[in-house]
C-alpha positions in Angstrom: 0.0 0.0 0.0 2.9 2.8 1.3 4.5 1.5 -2.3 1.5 2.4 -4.0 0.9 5.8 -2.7 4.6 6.4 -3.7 4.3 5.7 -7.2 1.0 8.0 -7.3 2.5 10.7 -4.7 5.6 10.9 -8.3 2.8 10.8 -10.9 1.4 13.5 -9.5 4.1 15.9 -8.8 6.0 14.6 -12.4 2.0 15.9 -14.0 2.7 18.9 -11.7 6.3 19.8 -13.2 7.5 19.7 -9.6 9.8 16.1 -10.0 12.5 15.8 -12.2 11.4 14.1 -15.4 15.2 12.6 -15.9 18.9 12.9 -14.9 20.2 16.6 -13.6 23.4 17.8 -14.7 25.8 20.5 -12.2 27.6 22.0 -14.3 30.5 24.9 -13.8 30.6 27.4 -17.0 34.4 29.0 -16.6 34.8 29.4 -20.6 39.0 29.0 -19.7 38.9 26.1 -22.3 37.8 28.5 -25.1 40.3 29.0 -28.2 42.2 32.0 -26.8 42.0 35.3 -28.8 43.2 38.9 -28.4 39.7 40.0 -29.7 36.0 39.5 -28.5 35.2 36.0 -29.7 31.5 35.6 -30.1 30.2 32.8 -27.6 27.3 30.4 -29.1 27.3 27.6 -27.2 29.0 25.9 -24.1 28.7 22.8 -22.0 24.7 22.7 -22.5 23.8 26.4 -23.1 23.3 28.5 -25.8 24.1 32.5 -25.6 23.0 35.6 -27.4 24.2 38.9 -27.1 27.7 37.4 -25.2 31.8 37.4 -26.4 34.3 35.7 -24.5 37.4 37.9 -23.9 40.5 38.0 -22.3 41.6 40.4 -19.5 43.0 44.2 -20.0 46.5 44.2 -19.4 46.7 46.8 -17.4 43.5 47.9 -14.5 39.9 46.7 -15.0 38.6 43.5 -13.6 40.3 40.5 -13.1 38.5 37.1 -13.9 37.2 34.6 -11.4 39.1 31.8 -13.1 42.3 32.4 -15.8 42.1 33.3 -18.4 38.5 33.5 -19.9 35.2 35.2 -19.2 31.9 36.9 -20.9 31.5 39.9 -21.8 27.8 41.7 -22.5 27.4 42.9 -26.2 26.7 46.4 -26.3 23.6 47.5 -24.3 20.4 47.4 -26.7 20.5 43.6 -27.8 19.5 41.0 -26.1 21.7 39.5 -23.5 20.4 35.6 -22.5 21.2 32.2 -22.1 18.8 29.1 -22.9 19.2 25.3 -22.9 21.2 24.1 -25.5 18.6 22.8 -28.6 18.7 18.7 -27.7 19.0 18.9 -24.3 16.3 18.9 -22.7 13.8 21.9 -23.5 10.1 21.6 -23.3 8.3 20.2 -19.9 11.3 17.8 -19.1 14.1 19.9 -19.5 15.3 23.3 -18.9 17.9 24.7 -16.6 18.5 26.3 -13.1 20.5 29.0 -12.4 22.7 28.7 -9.1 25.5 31.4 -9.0 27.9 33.4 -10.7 30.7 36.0 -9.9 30.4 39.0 -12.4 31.6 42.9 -12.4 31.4 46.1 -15.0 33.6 48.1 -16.7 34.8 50.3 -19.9 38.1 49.3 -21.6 40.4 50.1 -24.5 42.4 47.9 -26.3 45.1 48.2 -23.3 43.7 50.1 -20.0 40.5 49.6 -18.4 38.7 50.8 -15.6 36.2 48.9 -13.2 32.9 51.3 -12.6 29.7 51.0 -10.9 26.7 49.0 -12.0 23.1 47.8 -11.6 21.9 44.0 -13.1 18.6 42.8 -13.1 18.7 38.6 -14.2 15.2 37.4 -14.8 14.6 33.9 -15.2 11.8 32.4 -17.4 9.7 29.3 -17.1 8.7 27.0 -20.8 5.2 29.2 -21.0 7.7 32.4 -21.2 6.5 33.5 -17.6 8.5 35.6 -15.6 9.5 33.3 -12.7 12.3 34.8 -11.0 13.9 38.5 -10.9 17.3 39.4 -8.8 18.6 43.1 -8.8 22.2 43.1 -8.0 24.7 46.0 -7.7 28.7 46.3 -8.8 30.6 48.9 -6.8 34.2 49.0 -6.8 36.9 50.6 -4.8 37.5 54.5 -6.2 41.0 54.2 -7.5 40.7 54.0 -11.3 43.3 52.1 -12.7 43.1 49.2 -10.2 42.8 45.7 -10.6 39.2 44.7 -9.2 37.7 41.3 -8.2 34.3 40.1 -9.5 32.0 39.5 -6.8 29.6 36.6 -6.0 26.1 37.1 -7.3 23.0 36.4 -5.2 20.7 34.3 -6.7 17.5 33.7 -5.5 16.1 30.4 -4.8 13.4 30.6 -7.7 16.5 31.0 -10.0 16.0 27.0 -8.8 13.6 26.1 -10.7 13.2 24.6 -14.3 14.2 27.4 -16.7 13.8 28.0 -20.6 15.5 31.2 -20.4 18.0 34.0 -18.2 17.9 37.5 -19.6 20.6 39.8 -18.3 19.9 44.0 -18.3 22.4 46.1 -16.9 22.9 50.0 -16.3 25.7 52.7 -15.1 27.1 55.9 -15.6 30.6 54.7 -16.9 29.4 51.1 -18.0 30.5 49.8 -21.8 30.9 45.7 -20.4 29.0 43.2 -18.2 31.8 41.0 -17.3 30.5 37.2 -16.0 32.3 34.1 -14.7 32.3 30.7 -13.5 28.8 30.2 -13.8 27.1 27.2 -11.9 24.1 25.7 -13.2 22.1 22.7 -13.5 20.8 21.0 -16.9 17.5 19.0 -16.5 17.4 16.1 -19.4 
C-alpha cells in the first residue's frame, strides 16, 4: 500500500512539473577552455547552453577587472541587444528539461584595447519558465573601490532560490554611468534532461 501511494504521490508531482522528469546535470561554465584570442570571440554555445548577445574575452593588461578563473570570461554585447542564455537545442527543452540557475561572480567596466577601468553598476537577471512566464527577478549592484586604474575582483552574485527552478530562459539588463561591459564568470548551473 505505502509502495502504491509512492508511485501516485511521483505521478502526481512529475504531472505537476515539480519532479525531475530525468537525470540533472551540475555543471561549472568557466569558458578557460575556449580558443584563446586577443579580440571578442563571439560565444554560441557551451557545456549545454546556448548564448545571445555574449563574447568571451581575455583580461585588460593593465586595470579593469580580473576574472574569477584564468584566463576567460563573458562579456555583455553592447547594451540594446538581447543579452540571454537558454538550454542548449537537444537537451532537454520543453516540460522535461530546462535549466536552473545557481551562482555566478560578475563585475562592469569600460576598456580600451590596453587600460581599463572597473565602474559601478546595476543587473537585473530574470529567469523564465517553458510558457515564457517571468519566474524569477534578482537586482544586483557592482561597486568597486574608487581608485581607477586598479585591478578589481568580480563578486559573487546572489541568486534567489526561484533561480532553482526549471528554466527556458535567463535574460541579463544592466545600467551605469561609466558602463560599456558586463563581465561574468564561473557560472554554476544545472541541466534537467
Amino acid at each position: 500500500m505505502a509502495h502504491l501511494l509512492v508511485n501516485l504521490l511521483i505521478s502526481l508531482l512529475a504531472a505537476a512539473g515539480l519532479a525531475s522528469s530525468g537525470p540533472i546535470a551540475n555543471r561549472l561554465a568557466t569558458y578557460d577552455d575556449l580558443r584563446l584570442s586577443d579580440r571578442p570571440t563571439q560565444i554560441r554555445n557551451y557545456k549545454g547552453l546556448d548564448y545571445l548577445g555574449w563574447v568571451y574575452t581575455l583580461p585588460p593588461r593593465v586595470g579593469g577587472v580580473i576574472s574569477k578563473s584564468i584566463p576567460n570570461r563573458l562579456a555583455a554585447s553592447p547594451i540594446g541587444d538581447e543579452i540571454s542564455i537558454t538550454p542548449r537545442s537537444g537537451t532537454g527543452t520543453g516540460t522535461g528539461g530546462g535549466f536552473s540557475l545557481q551562482s555566478f561572480f560578475f563585475a562592469c567596466g569600460s576598456r580600451t584595447a590596453v587600460v581599463a577601468t572597473a565602474n559601478r553598476c546595476d543587473v537585473t537577471v530574470k529567469g523564465f519558465d517553458e510558457l515564457g512566464a517571468l519566474v524569477a527577478r534578482a537586482e544586483l549592484e557592482f561597486v568597486p573601490p574608487v581608485e581607477v586604474l586598479r585591478s578589481v575582483e568580480m563578486v559573487k552574485a546572489t541568486i534567489p532560490e526561484e533561480f532553482n527552478g526549471r528554466l527556458s530562459k535567463v535574460t541579463f539588463e544592466y545600467s551605469g554611468r561609466l558602463i560599456q561591459e558586463l563581465l561574468v564568470d564561473n557560472m554554476a548551473y544545472k541541466l534537467y534532461f
